[in-house]
C-alpha positions, 0 to 999 in steps of 0.5 A: 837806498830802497830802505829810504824808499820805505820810509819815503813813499809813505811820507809823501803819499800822507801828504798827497792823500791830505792834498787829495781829500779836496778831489775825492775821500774816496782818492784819499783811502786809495792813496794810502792803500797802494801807498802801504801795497808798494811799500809790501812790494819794496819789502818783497824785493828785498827780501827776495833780492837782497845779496843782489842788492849789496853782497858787501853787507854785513853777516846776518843783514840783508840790506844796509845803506848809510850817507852823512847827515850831520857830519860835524856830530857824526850823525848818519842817515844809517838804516839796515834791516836783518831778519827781525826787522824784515819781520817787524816792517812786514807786520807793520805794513799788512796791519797799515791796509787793514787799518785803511781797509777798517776805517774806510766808512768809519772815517767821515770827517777830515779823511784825508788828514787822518790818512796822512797821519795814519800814513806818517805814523806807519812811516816812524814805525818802519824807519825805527825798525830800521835805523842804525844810527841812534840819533835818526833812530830817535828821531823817527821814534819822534816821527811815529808818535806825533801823528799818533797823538793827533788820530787819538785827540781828533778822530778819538771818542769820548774821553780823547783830549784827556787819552791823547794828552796822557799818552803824548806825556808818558812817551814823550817823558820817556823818550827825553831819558832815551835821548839823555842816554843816547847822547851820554853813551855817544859823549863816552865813546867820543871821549875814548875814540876821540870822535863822535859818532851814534853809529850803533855798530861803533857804540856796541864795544864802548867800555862803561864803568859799571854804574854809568852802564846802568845807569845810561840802560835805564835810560832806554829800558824805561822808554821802551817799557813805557812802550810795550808797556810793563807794569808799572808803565802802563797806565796809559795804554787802557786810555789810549786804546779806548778812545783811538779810532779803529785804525789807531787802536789797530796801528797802536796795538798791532806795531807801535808797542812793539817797538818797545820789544824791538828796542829793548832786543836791539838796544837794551841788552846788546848796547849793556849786556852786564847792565841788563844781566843785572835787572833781568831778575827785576825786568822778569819780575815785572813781565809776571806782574803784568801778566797776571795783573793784565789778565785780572784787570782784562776780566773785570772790563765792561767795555770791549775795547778797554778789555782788549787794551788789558790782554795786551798788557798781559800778553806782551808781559810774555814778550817781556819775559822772553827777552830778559830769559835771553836763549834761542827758544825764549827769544824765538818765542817773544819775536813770535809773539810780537807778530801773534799778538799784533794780528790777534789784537789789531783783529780783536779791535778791528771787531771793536771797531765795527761794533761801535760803528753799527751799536754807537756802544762799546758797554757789553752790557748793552750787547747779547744775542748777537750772534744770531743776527751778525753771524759773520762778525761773531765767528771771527770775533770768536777766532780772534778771541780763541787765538788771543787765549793761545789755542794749539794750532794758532801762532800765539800758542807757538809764542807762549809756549816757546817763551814758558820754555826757555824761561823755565831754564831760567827763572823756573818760578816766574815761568810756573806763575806766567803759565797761570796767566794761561788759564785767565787769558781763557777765562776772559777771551771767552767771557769776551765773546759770551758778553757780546754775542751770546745770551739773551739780546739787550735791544734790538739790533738792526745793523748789517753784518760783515760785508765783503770788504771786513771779511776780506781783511779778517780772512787774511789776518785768519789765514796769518794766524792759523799759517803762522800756528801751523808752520812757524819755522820761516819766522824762525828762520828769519830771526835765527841771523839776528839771534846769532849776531847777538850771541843769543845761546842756542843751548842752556847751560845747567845755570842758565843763559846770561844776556 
C-alpha cells in the first residue's frame, strides 16, 4: 500500500503543521517541506522499484493495490499508477516544495492553517492521479478542491471572497454531473452483471446504448473541461488566479487543472470511445477557440497575474486538442504539455508573486525599469516568459509542436488555426516582460532582488524546462505504456485516428 502512503503522509503532516504553528511558523514550513520531500522519496521508489513491489500487477502499471471499503456498494480503496500517473504525481510533488519555498515569507498569518490546506490540497490531487475506483476517485476530487477553496478566500486578495465563491460553484456544479454520470454508468453495469461495482477496469467493457453513452460522456466531459479549463468553461479561472496566493495560483495552474487532462485521458475516451468520437470535432473545436481567445484576452491584461491566468487558457487549449487528436504524437505532446506548462506557468506566477510582495501591486503599469534594479528576478522572469511562448530547445516547444503534428493528421484546419496562436504567445509573453521590466521606471523601487532561496526554486524549475526541452524521450517512455493500454494508434491512417 505505498500509493496510500502518498496520500497519507501529506494528510497527516497538514494536520501536524496546523498543530505546530502554536510552537514555531518556522516548524510549520519545515513540516510541510519534508512532508512533500518524502512523498518524492516514496514516488522514487516506486519507480525504481516497482516489480519488486508487485510482479503480479497489471501490463503496463507499476503498482496496484486494492482493499474493500464499502463492500455492500462495491466501492474499493482502489489506487495504481502507470506511467502517466508517475509523471503527473512527480509534477504535483516538486511544484508542492516551490509553493512552500515561494510562500515562505509571504505568508504571515495562519501559517500553519494554510500549509495544511495547501498540504491537504496536494494530497486530493496525488489520490485522483491514482484512484481507480470511481467513486474514491470522486472522492479525492472533493479532497483537493475544499481546501483550494479556503487558500483563495483566506490568504487571497482583493476580490477573494467573490473569486473563491465563483470557483467553489462552477467546480462543484460540475462535479455533481460527474458524480450523476459515475453513479449512472455503475447503475448500468450493475443491471447487466448483476453486481455493483465502480471499479474502473469492470466499467471499461460496459454495453451503452448510444445515446446514454453521450449522454452519461458528457457528464464527465464538462466537469473536466470546467477543469482544465475549455472555453467556454473558463471564466472562472482569471478570478481564481489573481486573487490566490503565490502558493495557490502555483498548486492551481501547475497540477490542478491538469487533472482536467488527466481525467479527460483516463475517463472520457476510454469509459465512451464512440461517445467522444462523436464530440471530437466539437471538443477540437473548443480547444482552437480557446487558444485564440486566451491568447488575445492574455494581451489585452494590465495585471500580471491575470495575464498569466489567460495564457493557461490558451496553452492547455493545446492540451485539449491533442487529446481529442487522439494518436501517439498528439497525445505524446498534450502529457508533455501538461508538465511544460505547469513548470513555465507556476514560475511565471511564482515571478507574480515575489512582484506583488516587494511592489504591493501587480498593475504593469505602475512597473517599468526594473531590470536594472532586480536584475536576478528579471532574468528568470524572462526565461519563463520565453519557454511559455515555446522556444526551441525548452519543453513547451517539444508539447506544442508534437501536438500541431498529430492534429494536423487529423483535423488539417484546426491545426493551421492552433499554430497562429504561436505568434500571439510571442507576442504577449514578451509585452509581459517589457511592461515589467524594461522602459522607463514608474516609481522608484527599493526592494531586493531574488535572494538564495527564490533563485534555489527558479534554478530547479530552469534546469526542468531546458532538461525536458533537450532530452524529452524518458517522458516519452514513461506515457508510452499508458498509451498502448488505451489503444492509442502509433501510426495514422490516410483517414485519420479515431478515439
Amino acid at each position: 500500500m505505498i500509493l496510500a502512503w502518498l496520500i497519507v503522509v501529506p494528510l497527516v503532516a497538514g494536520a501536524l503543521a496546523w498543530l505546530g504553528e502554536r510552537q514555531s511558523v518556522r516548524l510549520c514550513r519545515w513540516i510541510a517541506l519534508l512532508a512533500l520531500g518524502a512523498d518524492l522519496a516514496l514516488l522514487a521508489a516506486i519507480w525504481l522499484n516497482a516489480p519488486a513491489i508487485d510482479p503480479t500487477v497489471r501490463s503496463g502499471w507499476l503498482v496496484e493495490a486494492a482493499r474493500p471499503w464499502i463492500p455492500r456498494f462495491g466501492i474499493d480503496f482502489h489506487v495504481a499508477m502507470d506511467g502517466l500517473g508517475l509523471l503527473m504525481v512527480a509534477l504535483t510533488l516538486f511544484l508542492g516544495i516551490v509553493a512552500v519555498a515561494c510562500s515562505w515569507t509571504e505568508i504571515r498569518e495562519r501559517v500553519g492553517f494554510f500549509h495544511a490546506n495547501l498540504l491537504w490540497s496536494i494530497a486530493g490531487i496525488v489520490g485522483v492521479f491514482v484512484a481507480l475506483d470511481l467513486f474514491l476517485f470522486f472522492f479525492l476530487w472533493e479532497v483537493m478542491l475544499v481546501p483550494m477553496y479556503f487558500l483563495i478566500a483566506i490568504w487571497g486578495h482583493e476580490n477573494r471572497i467573490y473569486s473563491a465563491i465563483k470557483f467553489f460553484i462552477f467546480t462543484q456544479a460540475s462535479s455533481l454531473l460527474m458524480l450523476a454520470s459515475i453513479v449512472g454508468l455503475a447503475w448500468i453495469n450493475a443491471s447487466a452483471t448483476g453486481e455493483w461495482t465502480f471499479n474502473y477496469f469492470a466499467l471499461l467493457g460496459t454495453d451503452l446504448e448510444p445515446n446514454i453513452a453521450m449522454w452519461l460522456m458528457l457528464g464527465f466531459f464538462i466537469a473536466f473541461a470546467v477543469k482544465l479549463p475549455a472555453v467556454p468553461f473558463h471564466t472562472w479561472l482569471p478570478d481564481a488566479h489573481t486573487d490566490a496566493p503565490t502558493a495557490g495560483s502555483i498548486i492551481l495552474a501547475g497540477v490542478l487543472l491538469k487533472t482536467g487532462a488527466y481525467g479527460l485521458i483516463r475517463f472520457v475516451v476510454p469509459l465512451f470511445p464512440d461517445a467522444a468520437m462523436r464530440i471530437a470535432p466539437v471538443a477540437m473545436a473548443l480547444a482552437v477557440a480557446g487558444i485564440l481567445y486566451g491568447a488575445v484576452l492574455a494581451f489585452a491584461q494590465v495585471d500580471f497575474k491575470r495575464l498569466v491566468a489567460y495564457t493557461s487558457v490558451s496553452h492547455l487549449g493545446f492540451v485539449l486538442l491533442g487529446i481529442f487528436a487522439w494518436n501517439e504524437l498528439a497525445l505524446q505532446g498534450a502529457i508533455m504539455g501538461m508538465i511544460a506548462h505547469g513548470l513555465s506557468t507556476g514560475g511565471l506566477f511564482a515571478v507574480a508573486g515575489a512582484l506583488q510582495e516587494r511592489l504591493h501591486t501587480r498593475d504593469m503599469r505602475r512597473m517599468g525599469g526594473l531590470w536594472l534594479r532586480l536584475p536576478r528576478m528579471g532574468a528568470v522572469a524572462l526565461f519563463f516568459a520565453i519557454a511559455s511562448l515555446g522556444l526551441p530547445g525548452l519543453a513547451n516547444f517539444v508539447a506544442e509542436f508534437l501536438v500541431l503534428l498529430g492534429s494536423f493528421a487529423v483535423a488539417p484546419a484546426a491545426a493551421v488555426l492552433a499554430a497562429v496562436g504561436l505568434i500571439f504567445a510571442a507576442v504577449y509573453s514578451l509585452v509581459l516582460i517589457q511592461r515589467s521590466f524594461h522602459g522607463p521606471a514608474k516609481k522608484e523601487i527599493r526592494a531586493t532582488d531574488f535572494d538564495r532561496r527564490e533563485m534555489a526554486w527558479s534554478a530547479a524549475m530552469i534546469v526542468a524546462l531546458v532538461w525536458l526541452g533537450l532530452r524529452p524521450q524518458p517522458v516519452f517512455d514513461a506515457a508510452r505504456p499508458t498509451l498502448e493500454e488505451l489503444g492509442v494508434p502509433a501510426v495514422l491512417s490516410d483517414e485519420g485516428a479515431e478515439p
